[in-house]
TORVO-863201 format. One line per field, with one value per residue: residue number from 1; residue in three letters; chain; x, y, z of N, C-alpha, C, O in turn. Coordinates in nm, 4 decimals, always signed. Example, Ala and Ser with C-alpha at 12.3 -4.5 7.8 and 13.67 -1.06 7.14 Angstrom:
i	1	2
aa	ala	ser
ch	A	A
n_x	+1.3190	+1.2850
n_y	-0.5690	-0.2250
n_z	+0.7800	+0.7080
ca_x	+1.2300	+1.3670
ca_y	-0.4500	-0.1060
ca_z	+0.7800	+0.7140
c_x	+1.3200	+1.2900
c_y	-0.3300	+0.0030
c_z	+0.7800	+0.7870
o_x	+1.4236	+1.3409
o_y	-0.3319	+0.1138
o_z	+0.8465	+0.8039
//
This chain:
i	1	2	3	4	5	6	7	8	9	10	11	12	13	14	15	16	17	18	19	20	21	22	23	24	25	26	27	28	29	30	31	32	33	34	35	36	37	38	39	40	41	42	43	44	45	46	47	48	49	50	51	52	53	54	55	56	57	58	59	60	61	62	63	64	65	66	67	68	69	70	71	72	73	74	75	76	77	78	79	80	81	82	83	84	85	86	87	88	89	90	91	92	93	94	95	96	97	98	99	100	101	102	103	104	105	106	107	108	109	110	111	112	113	114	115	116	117	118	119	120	121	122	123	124	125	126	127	128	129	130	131	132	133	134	135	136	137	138	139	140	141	142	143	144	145	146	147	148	149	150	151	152	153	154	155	156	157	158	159	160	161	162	163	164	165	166	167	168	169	170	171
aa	unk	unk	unk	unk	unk	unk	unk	unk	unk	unk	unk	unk	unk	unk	unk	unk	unk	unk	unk	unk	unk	unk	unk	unk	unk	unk	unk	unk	unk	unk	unk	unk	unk	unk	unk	unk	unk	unk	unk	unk	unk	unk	unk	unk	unk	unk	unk	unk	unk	unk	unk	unk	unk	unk	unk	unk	unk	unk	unk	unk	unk	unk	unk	unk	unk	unk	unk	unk	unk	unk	unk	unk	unk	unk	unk	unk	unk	unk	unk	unk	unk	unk	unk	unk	unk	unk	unk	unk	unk	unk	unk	unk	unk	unk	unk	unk	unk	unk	unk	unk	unk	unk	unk	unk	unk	unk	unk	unk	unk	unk	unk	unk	unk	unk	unk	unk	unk	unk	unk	unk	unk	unk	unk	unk	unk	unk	unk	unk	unk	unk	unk	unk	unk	unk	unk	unk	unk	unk	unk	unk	unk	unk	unk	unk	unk	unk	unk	unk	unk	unk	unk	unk	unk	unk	unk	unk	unk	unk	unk	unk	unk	unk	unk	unk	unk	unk	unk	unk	unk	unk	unk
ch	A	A	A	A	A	A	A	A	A	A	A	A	A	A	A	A	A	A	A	A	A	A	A	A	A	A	A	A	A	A	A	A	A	A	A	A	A	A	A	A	A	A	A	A	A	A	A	A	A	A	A	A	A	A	A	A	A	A	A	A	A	A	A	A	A	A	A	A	A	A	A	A	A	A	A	A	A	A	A	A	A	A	A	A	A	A	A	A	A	A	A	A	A	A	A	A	A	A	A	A	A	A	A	A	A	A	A	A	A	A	A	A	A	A	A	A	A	A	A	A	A	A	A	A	A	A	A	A	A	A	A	A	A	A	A	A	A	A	A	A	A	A	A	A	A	A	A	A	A	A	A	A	A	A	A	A	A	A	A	A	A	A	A	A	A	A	A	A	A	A	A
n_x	+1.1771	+0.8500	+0.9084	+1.0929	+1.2752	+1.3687	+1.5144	+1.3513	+1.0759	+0.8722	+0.8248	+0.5660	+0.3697	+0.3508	+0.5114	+0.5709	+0.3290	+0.0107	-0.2386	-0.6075	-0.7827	-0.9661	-1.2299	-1.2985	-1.1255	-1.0496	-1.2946	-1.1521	-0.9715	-0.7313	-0.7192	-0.5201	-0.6717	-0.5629	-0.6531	-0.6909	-0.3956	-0.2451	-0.2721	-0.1825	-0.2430	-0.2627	-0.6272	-0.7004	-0.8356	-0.9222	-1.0291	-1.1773	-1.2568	-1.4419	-1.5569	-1.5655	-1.3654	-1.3582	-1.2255	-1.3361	-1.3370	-1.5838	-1.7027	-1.7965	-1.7161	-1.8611	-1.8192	-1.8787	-1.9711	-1.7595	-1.7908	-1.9709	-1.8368	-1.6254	-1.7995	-1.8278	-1.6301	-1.5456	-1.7519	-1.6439	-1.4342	-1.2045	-0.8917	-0.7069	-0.4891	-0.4584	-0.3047	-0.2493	-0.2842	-0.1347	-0.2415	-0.4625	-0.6707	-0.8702	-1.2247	-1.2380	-1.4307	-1.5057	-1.2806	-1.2556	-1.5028	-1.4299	-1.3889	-1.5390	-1.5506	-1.2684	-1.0928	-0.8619	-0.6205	-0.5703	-0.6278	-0.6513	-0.7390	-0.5643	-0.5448	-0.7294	-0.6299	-0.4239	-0.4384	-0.5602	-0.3895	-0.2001	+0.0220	+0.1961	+0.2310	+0.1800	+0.1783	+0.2069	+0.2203	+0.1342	+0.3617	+0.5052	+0.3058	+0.3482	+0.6030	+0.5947	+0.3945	+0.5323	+0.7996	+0.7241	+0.6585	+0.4160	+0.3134	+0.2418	+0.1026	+0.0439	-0.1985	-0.3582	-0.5886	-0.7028	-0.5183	-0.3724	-0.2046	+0.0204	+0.1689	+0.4138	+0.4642	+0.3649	+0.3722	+0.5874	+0.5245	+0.4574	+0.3168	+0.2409	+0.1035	-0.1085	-0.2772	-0.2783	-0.4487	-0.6748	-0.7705	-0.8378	-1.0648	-1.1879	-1.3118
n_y	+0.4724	+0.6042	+0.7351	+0.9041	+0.9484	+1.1516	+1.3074	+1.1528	+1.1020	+1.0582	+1.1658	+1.2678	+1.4413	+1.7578	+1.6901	+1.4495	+1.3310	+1.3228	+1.5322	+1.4744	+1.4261	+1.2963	+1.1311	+0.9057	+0.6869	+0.6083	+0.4138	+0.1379	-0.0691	-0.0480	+0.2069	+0.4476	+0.6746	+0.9564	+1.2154	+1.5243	+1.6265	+1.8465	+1.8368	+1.7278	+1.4588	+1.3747	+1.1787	+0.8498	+0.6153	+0.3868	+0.2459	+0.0079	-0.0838	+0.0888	+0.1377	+0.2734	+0.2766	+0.3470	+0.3984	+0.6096	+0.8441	+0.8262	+0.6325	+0.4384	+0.4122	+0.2132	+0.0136	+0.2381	+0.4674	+0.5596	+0.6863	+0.8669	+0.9695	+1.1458	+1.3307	+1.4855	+1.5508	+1.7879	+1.9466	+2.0493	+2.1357	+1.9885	+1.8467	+1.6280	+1.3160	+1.0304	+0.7290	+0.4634	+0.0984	-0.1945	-0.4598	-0.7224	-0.7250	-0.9105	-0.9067	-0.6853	-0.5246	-0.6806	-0.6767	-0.4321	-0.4125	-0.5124	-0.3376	-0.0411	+0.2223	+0.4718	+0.4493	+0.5877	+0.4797	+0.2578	+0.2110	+0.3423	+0.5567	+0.3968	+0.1134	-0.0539	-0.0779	-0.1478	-0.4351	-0.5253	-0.5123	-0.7448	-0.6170	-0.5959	-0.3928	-0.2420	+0.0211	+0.1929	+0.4148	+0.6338	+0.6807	+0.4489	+0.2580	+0.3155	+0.2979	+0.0407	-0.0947	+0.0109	-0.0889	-0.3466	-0.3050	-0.2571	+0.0293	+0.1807	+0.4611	+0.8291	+1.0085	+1.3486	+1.6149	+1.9271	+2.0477	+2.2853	+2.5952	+2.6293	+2.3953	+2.1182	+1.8907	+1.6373	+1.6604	+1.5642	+1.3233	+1.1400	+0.8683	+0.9132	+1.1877	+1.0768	+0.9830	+1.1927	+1.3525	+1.1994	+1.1885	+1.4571	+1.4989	+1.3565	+1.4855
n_z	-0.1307	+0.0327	+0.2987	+0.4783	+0.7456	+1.0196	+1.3234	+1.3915	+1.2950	+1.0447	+0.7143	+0.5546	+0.3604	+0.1068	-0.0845	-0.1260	-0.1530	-0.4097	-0.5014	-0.4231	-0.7086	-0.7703	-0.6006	-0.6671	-0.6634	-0.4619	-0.4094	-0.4556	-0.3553	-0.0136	+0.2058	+0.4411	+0.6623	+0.7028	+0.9147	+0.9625	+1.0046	+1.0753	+1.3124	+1.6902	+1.8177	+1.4903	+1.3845	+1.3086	+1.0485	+0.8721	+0.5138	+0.2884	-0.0378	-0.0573	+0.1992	+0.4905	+0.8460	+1.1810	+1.4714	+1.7477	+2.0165	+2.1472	+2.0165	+1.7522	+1.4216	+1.1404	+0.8107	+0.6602	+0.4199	+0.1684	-0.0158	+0.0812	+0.3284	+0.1918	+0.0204	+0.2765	+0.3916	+0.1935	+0.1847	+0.4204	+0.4800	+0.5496	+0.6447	+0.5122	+0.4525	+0.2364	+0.2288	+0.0231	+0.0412	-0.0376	-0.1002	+0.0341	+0.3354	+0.5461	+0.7012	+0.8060	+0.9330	+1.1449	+1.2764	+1.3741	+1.5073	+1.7596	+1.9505	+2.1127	+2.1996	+2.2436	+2.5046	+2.7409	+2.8506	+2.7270	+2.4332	+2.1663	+1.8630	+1.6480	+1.7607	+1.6347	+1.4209	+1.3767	+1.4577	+1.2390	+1.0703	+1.1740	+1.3902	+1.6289	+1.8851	+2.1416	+2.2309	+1.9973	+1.7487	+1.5084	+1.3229	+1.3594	+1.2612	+1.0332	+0.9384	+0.9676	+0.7662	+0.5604	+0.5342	+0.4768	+0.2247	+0.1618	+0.1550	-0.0852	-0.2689	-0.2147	-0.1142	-0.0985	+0.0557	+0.0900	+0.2399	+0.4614	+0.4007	+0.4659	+0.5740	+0.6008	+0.7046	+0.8843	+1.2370	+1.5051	+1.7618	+2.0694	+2.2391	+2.4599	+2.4013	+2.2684	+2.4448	+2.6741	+2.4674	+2.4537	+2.6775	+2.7214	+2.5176	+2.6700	+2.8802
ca_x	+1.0879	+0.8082	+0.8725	+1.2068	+1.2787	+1.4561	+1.4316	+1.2276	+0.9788	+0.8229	+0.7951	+0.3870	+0.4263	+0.2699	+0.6334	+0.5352	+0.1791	-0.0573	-0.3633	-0.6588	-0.8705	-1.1043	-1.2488	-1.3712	-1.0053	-1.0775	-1.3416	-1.1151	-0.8399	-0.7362	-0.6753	-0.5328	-0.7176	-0.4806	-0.7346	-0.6560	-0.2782	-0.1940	-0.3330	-0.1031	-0.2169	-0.3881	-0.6916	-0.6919	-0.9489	-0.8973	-1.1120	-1.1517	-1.3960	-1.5713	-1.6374	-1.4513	-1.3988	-1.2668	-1.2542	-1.3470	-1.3179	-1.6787	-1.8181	-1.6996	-1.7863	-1.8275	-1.9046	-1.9694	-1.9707	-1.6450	-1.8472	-2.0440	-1.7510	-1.5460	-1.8842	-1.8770	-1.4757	-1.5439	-1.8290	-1.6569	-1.2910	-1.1498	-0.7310	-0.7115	-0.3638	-0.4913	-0.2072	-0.3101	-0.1862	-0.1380	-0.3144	-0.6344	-0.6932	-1.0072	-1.2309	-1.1944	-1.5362	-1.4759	-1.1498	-1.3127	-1.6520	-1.4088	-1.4037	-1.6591	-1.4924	-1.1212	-1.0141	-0.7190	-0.4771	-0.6325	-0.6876	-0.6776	-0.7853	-0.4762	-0.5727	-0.8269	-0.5706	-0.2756	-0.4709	-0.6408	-0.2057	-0.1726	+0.1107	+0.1614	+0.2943	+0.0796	+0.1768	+0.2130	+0.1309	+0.0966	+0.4452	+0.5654	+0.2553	+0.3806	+0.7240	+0.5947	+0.3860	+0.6718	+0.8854	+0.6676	+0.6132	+0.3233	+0.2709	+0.2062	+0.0775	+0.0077	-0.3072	-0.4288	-0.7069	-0.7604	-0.3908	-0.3244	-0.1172	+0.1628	+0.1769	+0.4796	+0.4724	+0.2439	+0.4409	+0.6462	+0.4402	+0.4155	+0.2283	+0.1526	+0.0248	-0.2104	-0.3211	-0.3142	-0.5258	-0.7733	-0.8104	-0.8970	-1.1675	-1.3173	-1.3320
ca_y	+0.4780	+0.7283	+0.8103	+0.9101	+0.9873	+1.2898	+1.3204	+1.0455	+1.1903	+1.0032	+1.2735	+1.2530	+1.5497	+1.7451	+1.6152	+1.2957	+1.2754	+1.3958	+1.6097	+1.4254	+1.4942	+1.2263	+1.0344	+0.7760	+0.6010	+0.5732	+0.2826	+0.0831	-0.1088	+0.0221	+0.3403	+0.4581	+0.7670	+1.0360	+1.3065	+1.6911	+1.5834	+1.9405	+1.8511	+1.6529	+1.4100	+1.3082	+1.0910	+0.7590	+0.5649	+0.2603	+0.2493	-0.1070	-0.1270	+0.2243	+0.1190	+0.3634	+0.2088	+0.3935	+0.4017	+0.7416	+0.8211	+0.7972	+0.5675	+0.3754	+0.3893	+0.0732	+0.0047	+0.3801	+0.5017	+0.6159	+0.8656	+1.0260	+1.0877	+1.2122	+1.4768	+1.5698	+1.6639	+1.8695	+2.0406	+2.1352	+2.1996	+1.8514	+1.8213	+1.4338	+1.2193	+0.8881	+0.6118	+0.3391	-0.0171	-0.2815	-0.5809	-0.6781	-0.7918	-0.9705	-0.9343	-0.5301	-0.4618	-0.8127	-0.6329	-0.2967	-0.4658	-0.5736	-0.2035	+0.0303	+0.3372	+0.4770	+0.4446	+0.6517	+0.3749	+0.1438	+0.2052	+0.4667	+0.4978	+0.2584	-0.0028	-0.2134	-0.0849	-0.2244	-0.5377	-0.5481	-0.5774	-0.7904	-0.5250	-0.6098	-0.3181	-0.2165	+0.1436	+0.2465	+0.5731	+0.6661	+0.6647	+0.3204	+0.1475	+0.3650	+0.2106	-0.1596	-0.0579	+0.0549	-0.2182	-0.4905	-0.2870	-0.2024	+0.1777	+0.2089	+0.6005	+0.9079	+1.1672	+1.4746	+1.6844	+2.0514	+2.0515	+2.4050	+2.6250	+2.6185	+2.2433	+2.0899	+1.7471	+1.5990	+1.6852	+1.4616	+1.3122	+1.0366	+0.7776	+1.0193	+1.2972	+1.0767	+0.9355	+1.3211	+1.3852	+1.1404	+1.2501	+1.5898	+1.4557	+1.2747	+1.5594
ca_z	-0.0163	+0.0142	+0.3908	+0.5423	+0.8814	+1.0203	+1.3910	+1.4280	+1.2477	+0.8881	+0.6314	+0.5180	+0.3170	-0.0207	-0.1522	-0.1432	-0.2004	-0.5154	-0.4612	-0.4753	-0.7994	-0.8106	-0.5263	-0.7323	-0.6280	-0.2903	-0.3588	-0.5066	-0.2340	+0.0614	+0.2392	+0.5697	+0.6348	+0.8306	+0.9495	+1.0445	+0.9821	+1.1100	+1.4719	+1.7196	+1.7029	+1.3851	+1.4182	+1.1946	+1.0221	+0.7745	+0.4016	+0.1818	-0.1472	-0.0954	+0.2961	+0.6295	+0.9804	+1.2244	+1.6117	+1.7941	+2.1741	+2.2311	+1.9158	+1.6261	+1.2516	+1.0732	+0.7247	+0.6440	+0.2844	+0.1284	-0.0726	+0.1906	+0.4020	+0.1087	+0.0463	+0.4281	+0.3813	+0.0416	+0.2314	+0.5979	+0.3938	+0.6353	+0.5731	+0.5157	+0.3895	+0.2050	+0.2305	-0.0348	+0.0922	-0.1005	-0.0998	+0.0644	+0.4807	+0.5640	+0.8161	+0.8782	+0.9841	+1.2456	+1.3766	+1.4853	+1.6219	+1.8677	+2.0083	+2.1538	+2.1539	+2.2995	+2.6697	+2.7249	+2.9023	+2.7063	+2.3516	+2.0950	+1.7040	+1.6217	+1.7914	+1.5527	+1.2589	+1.4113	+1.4441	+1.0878	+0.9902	+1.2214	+1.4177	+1.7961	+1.9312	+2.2192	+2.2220	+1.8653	+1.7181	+1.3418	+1.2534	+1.4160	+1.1294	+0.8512	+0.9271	+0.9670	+0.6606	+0.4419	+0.5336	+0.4099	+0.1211	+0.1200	+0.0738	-0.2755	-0.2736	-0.0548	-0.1650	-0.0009	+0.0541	+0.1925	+0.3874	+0.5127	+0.2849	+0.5651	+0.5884	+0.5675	+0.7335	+1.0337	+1.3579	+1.5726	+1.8969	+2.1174	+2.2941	+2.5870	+2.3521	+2.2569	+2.5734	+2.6805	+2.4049	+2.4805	+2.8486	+2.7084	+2.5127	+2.7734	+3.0149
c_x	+1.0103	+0.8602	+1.0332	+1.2148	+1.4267	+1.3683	+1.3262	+1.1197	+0.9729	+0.7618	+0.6612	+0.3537	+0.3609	+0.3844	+0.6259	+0.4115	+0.1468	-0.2164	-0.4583	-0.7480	-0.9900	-1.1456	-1.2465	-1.2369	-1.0204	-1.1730	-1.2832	-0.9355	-0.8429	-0.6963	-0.6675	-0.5392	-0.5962	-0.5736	-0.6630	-0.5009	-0.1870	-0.1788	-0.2287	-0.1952	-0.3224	-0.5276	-0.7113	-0.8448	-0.8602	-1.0187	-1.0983	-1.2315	-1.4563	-1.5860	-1.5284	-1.4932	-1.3286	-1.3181	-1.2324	-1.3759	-1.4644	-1.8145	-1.7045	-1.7855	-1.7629	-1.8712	-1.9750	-1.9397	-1.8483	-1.7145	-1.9148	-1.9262	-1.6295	-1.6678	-1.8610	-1.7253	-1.5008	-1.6259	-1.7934	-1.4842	-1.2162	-0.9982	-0.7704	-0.6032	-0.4831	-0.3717	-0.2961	-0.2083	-0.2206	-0.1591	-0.3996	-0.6117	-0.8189	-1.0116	-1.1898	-1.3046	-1.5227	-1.4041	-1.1693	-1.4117	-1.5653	-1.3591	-1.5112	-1.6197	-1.3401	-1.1249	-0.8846	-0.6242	-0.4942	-0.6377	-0.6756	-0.7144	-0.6961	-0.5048	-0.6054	-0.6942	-0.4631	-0.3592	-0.5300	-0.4897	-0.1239	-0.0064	+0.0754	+0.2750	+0.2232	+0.0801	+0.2728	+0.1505	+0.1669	+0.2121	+0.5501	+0.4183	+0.2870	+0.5221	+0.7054	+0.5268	+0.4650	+0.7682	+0.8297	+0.6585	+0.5259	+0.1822	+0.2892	+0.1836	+0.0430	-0.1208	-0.3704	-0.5212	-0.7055	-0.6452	-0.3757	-0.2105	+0.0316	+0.2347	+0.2952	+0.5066	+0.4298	+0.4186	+0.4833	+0.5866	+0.4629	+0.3148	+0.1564	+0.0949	-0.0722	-0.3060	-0.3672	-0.4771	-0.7009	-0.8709	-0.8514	-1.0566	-1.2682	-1.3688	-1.4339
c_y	+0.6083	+0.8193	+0.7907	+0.9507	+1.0576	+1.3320	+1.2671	+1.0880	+1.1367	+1.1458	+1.2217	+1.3555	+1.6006	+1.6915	+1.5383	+1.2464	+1.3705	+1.4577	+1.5137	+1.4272	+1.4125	+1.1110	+0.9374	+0.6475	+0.5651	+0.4784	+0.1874	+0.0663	-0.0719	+0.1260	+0.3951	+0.5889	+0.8538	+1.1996	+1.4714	+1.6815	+1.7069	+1.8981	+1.7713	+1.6008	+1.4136	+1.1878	+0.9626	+0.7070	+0.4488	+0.2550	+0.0920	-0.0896	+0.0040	+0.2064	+0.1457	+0.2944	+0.3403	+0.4447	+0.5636	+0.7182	+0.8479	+0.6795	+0.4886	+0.3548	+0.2657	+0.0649	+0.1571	+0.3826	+0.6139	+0.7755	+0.9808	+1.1492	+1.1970	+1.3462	+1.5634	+1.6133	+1.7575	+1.9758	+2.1367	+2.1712	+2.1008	+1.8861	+1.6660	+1.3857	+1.0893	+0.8079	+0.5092	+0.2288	-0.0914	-0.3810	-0.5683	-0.7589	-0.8008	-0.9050	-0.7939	-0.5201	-0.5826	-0.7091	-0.5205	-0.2929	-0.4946	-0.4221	-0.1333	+0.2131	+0.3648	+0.5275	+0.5094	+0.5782	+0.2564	+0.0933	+0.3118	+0.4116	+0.4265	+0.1667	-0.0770	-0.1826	-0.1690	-0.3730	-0.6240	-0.6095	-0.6494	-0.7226	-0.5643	-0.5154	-0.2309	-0.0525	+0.2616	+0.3191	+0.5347	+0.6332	+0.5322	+0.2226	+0.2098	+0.3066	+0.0571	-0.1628	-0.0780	-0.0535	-0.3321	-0.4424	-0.2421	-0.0558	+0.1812	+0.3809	+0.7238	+1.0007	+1.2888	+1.5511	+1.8002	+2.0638	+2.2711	+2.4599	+2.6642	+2.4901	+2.2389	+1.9197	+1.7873	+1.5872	+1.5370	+1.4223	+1.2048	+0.9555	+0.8762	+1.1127	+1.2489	+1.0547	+1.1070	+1.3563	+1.3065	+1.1571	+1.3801	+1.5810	+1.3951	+1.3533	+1.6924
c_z	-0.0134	+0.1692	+0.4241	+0.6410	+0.9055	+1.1698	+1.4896	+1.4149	+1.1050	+0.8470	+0.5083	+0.4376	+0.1666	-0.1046	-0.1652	-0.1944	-0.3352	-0.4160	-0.4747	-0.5481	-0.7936	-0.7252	-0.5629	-0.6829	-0.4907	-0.2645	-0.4261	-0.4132	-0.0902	+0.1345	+0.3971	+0.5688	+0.7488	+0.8802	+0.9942	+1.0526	+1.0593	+1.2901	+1.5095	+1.8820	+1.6133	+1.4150	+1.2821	+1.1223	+0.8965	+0.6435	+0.3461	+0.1015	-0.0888	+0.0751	+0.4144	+0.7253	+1.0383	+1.4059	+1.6679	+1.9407	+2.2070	+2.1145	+1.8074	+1.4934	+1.1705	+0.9599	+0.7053	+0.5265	+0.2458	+0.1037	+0.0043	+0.2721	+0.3090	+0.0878	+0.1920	+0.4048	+0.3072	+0.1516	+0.3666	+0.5156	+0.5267	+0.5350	+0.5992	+0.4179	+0.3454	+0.1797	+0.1586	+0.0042	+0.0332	-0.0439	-0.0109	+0.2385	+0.4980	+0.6962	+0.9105	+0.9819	+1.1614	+1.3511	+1.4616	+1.5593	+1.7268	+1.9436	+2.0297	+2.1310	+2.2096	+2.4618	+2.6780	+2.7607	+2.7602	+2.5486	+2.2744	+1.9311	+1.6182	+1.6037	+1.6410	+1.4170	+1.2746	+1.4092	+1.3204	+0.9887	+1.0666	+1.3102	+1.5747	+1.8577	+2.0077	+2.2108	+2.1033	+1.8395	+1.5544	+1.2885	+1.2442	+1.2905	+1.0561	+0.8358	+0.8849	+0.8082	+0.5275	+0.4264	+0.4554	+0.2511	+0.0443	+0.1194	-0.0684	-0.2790	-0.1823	-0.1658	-0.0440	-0.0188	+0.1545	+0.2702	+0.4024	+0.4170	+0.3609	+0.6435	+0.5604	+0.6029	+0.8913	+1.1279	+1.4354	+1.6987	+1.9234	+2.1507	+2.4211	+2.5154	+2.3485	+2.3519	+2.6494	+2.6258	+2.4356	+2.6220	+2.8485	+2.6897	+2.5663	+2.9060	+2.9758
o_x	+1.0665	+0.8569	+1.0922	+1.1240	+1.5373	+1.2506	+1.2610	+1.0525	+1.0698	+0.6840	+0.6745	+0.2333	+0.3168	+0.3462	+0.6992	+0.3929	+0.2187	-0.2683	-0.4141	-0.8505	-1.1027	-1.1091	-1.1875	-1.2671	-0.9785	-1.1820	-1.3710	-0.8366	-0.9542	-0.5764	-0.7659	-0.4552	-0.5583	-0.5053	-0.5714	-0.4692	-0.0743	-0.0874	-0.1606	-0.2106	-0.4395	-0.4902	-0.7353	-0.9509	-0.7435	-1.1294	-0.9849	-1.3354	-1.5770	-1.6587	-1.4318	-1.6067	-1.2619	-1.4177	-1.1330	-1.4227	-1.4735	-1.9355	-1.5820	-1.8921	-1.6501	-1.9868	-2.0924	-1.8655	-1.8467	-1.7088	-1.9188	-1.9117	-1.5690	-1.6365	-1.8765	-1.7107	-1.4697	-1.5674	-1.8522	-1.4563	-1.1666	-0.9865	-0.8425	-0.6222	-0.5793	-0.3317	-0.3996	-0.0862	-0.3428	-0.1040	-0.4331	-0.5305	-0.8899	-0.9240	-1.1396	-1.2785	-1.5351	-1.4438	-1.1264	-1.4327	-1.6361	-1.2531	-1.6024	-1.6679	-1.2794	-1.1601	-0.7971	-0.5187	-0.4017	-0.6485	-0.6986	-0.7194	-0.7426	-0.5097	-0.5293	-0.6759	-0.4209	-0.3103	-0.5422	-0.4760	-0.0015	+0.0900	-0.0355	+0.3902	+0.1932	-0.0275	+0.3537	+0.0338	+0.2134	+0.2010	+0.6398	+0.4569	+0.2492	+0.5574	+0.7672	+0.5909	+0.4576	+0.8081	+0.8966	+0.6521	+0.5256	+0.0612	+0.3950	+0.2939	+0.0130	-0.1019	-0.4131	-0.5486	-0.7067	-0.6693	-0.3745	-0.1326	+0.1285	+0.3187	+0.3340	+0.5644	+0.4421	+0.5261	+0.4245	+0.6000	+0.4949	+0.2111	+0.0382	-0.0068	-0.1652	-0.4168	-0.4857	-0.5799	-0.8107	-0.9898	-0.8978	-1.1460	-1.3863	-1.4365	-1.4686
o_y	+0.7133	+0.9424	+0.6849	+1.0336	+1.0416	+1.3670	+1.2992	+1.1174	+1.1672	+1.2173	+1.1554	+1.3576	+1.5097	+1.6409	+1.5087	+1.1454	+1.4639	+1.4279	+1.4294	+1.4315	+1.4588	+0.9983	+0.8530	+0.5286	+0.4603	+0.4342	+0.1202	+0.1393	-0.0627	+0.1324	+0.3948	+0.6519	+0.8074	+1.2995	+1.4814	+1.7593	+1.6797	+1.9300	+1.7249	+1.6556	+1.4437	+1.0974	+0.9999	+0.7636	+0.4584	+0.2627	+0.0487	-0.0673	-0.0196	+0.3018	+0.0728	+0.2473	+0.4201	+0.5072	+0.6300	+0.6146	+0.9035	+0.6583	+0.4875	+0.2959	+0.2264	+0.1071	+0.1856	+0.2888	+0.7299	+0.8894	+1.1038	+1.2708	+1.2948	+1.4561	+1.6848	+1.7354	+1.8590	+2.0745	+2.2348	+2.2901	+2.1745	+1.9270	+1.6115	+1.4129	+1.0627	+0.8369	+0.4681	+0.2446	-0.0967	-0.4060	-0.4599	-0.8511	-0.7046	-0.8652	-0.7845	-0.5086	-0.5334	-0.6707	-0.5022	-0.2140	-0.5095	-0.4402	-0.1643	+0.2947	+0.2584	+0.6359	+0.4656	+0.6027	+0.1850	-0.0263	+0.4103	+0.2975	+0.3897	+0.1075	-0.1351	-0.2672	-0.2499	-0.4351	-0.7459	-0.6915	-0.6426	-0.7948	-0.5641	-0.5543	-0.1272	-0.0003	+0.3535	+0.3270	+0.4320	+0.5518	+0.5120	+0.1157	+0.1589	+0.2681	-0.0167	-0.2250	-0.1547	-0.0982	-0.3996	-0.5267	-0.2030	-0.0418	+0.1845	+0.4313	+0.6979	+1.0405	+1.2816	+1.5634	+1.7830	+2.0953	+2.3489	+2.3824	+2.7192	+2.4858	+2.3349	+1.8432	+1.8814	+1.5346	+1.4294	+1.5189	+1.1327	+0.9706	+0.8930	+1.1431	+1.3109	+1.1073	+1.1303	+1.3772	+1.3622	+1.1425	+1.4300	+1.6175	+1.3798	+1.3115	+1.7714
o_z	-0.0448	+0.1701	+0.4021	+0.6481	+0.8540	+1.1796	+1.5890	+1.5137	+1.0355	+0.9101	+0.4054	+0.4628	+0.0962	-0.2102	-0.2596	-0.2623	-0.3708	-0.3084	-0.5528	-0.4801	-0.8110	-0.7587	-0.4954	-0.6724	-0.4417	-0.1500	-0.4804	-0.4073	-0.0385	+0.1077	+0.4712	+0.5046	+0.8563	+0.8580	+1.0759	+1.1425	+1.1009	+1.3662	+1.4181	+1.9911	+1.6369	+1.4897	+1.1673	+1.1484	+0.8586	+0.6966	+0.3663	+0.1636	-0.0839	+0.1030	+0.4373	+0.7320	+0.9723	+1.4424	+1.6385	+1.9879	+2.3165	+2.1234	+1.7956	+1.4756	+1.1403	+0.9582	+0.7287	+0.4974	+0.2870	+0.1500	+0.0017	+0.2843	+0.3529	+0.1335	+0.2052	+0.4008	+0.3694	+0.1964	+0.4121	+0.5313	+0.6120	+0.4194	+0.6828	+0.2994	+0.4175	+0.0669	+0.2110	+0.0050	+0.0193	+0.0633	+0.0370	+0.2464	+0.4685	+0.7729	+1.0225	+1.1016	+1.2735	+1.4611	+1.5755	+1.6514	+1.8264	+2.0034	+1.9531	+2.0524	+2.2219	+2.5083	+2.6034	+2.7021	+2.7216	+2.5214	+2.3446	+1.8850	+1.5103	+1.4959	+1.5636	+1.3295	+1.1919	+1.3149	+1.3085	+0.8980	+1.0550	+1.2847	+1.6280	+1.8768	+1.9486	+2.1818	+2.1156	+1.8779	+1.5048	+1.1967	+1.1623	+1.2433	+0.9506	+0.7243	+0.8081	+0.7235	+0.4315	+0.3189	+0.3773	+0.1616	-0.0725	+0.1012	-0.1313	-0.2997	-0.0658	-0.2807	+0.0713	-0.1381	+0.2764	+0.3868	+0.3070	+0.3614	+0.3085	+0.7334	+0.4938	+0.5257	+0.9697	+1.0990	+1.4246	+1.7737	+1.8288	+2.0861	+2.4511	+2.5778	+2.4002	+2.3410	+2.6731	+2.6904	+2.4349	+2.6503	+2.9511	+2.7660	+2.5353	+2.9999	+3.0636
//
């Protein structure tokens, strides 16, 4: 298993993952993006075939270009985990049109992912789909980009942090 828990806490970690040398892997399958991994919390996003979704508390990206946003990390020095998941789910770009942006009771950058893996767990955070994830099987790899040279693994949080978090942003 790549992720063990300690804590209640999935270990996301440079122990587990490879660096990532060559984007060019990132249009090829799919990839659950883990953003600023240091921050609590992380913000998500989802990749298939070269093409990022990903729900933000005042917008949502659909169909964006792997490669651009891989230039815009390189260029601002972005920390970013890539989780490759095996096999393919239809019907991404479908699953996040059905969002506008994040509501704090209501909604956070989960959501459409938990629904893209079909995951009904209304108030699920990052480490409750890397479990359902893992279980089925299908983590295949971890890669990283730009992590902090005092990184050790993404912090332990809840459902209220994020909800917190989201009520920051909106104020």
């Amino acid at each position: 298993n790549l992720f063990t828990r300690e804590k209640y806490m999935f270990k996301v970690s440079i122990d587990n993952s490879s660096e990532l040398t060559n984007d060019e892997i990132l249009l090829d399958g799919m990839y659950l993006w883990i953003w600023q991994p240091q921050l609590t919390p992380p913000h998500l996003g989802l990749s298939s075939d070269g093409r990022y979704y990903s729900l933000q508390h005042e917008k949502i990206q659909l169909d964006q270009s792997v490669k651009h946003i891989v230039e815009a990390i390189e260029r601002k020095n972005l920390s970013v985990f890539w989780v490759k998941i095996d096999g393919t789910t239809p019907k991404i770009e479908a699953m996040f049109a059905n969002y506008q942006s994040c509501v704090q009771n209501e909604c956070s950058c989960i959501k459409p992912i938990l629904d893209v893996f079909n995951i009904r767990q209304n108030k699920a955070i990052l480490f409750d789909l890397l479990d359902s994830l893992n279980k089925k099987g299908r983590v295949k790899e971890i890669f990283h980009l730009n992590l902090p040279y005092d990184f050790n693994s993404i912090n332990e949080y809840t459902r209220l942090d994020v909800e917190n978090h989201l009520l920051k942003l909106q104020s």
